[in-house]
Structure formats: structure tokens, C-alpha cells
C-alpha positions in Angstrom: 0.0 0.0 0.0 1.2 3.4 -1.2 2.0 5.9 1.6 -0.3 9.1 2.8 1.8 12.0 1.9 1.7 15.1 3.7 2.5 18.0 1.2 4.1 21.6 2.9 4.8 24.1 0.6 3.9 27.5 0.8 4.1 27.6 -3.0 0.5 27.0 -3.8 1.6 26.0 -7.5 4.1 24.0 -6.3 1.6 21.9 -4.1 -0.6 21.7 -7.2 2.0 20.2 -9.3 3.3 17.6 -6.4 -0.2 16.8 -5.5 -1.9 16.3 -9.2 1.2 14.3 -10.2 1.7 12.0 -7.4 -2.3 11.6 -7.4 -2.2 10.0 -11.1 0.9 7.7 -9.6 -1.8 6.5 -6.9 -0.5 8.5 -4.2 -3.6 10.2 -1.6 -1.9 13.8 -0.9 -3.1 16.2 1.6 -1.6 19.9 1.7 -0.3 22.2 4.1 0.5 26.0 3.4 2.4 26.3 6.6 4.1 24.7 9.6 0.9 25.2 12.3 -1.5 24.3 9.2 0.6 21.0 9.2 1.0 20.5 12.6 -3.2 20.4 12.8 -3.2 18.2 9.6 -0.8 15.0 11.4 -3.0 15.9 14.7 -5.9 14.9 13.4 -5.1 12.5 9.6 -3.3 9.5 9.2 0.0 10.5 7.2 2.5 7.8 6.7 4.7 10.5 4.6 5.6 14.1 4.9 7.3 16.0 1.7 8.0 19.1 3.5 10.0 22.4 1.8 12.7 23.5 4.3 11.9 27.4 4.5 8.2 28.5 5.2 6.7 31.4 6.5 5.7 30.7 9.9 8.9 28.3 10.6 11.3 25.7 9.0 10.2 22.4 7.2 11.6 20.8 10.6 9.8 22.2 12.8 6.8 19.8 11.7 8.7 16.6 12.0 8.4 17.1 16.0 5.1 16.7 16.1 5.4 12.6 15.0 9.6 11.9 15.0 8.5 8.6 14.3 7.2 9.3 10.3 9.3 9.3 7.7 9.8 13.0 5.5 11.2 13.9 2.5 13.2 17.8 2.2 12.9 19.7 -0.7 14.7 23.0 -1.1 16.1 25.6 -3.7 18.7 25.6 -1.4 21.8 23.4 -2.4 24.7 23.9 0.5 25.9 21.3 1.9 25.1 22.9 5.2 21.4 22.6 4.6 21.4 19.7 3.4 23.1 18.4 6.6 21.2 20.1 9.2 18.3 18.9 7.0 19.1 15.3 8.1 20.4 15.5 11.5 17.1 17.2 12.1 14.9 13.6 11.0 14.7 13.9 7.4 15.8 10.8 5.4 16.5 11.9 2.1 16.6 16.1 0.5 15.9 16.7 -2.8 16.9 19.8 -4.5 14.5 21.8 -6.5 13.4 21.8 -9.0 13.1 18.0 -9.0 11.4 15.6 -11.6 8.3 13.8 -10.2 10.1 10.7 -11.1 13.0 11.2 -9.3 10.8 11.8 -6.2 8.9 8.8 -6.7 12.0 6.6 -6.5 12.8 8.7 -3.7 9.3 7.5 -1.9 9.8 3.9 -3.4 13.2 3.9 -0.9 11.5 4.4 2.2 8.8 2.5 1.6 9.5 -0.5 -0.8 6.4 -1.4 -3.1 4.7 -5.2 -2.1 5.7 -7.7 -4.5 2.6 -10.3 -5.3 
């Protein structure tokens, strides 16, 4: 079964584009403008995924991981120092993709952390 992603990007194109694509893949996406919008999103919906952009309005991308350590979360940034990238990690993110990305590259990305079930 196909993850629920959690979607943060306060770039509502941006969510329309991750969301539309990863919908035709099979994917359920919800989206979240901000960190506290997300924060009340994984309070109250079952999200296996979150796919979070590193610098939002009302906080960083991390900020949301806090509220359930335990899920796995995808970075995605303009932002291509090594630095961020780093403190990206060490802050629970297991993987950081650099935008802009190619939907397929992000899938792969989501097939790593959660294998697809062979029949």
C-alpha cells in the first residue's frame, strides 16, 4: 500500500503540481500551506509520509517533524549547500531533494523508504 503523503509548501503552484502528479501515480496527498496548518493536519489524519519544503513562512520544514519523529519525511529545497542539506538530516529527514526536481526522481525517492509489495 502506497503511503499518505503530507504536502508543505507555501508555494500553492508547487503543491498543485506535487499533489496532481503523485495523485495519477496512486499516491492520496493532503496539503499544508504552513508549519501550524501541518501541525493540525498529522493531529488529526493519518499521514504515513511528509514532503516538506525546508523554509516557510511561519517556521522551518523541521519544525513539523516534531510533532510525530517517528514518520518518515522527504526535504525539498532551492537551497543546495551542503550545510542545509546536513542540518536537514540531522534534524529527521531521510532523504533532500533539490529543487526543482522531476516527479520521477521523487517517486523513486518514496519507493526507498517505503518499498512497493511484491505479489
Amino acid at each position: 500500500m502506497k503511503p499518505r503523503i503530507l504536502i508543505i509548501d507555501d508555494n500553492a503552484n508547487q503543491t498543485l503540481v506535487l499533489k496532481t502528479h503523485l495523485g495519477l501515480k496512486g499516491y492520496e496527498c493532503t496539503v499544508a500551506g504552513s508549519t501550524r496548518q501541518a501541525k493540525a493536519i498529522l493531529s488529526s489524519e493519518e499521514i504515513q509520509l511528509i514532503l516538506s519544503d525546508i523554509h516557510l513562512p511561519d517556521g522551518n520544514g523541521s519544525d513539523v517533524l516534531n510533532v510525530k519523529p517517528s514518520l518518515k519525511a522527504i526535504a525539498m529545497s532551492g537551497d543546495t549547500s551542503f550545510e542545509q542539506m546536513d542540518a536537514a538530516k540531522r534534524s529527521g529527514f531521510h532523504a533532500y531533494l533539490i529543487k526543482p526536481f522531476e516527479i520521477d526522481e521523487l517517486v523513486q525517492t518514496i519507493d526507498e523508504l517505503f518499498p512497493p509489495e511484491h505479489s
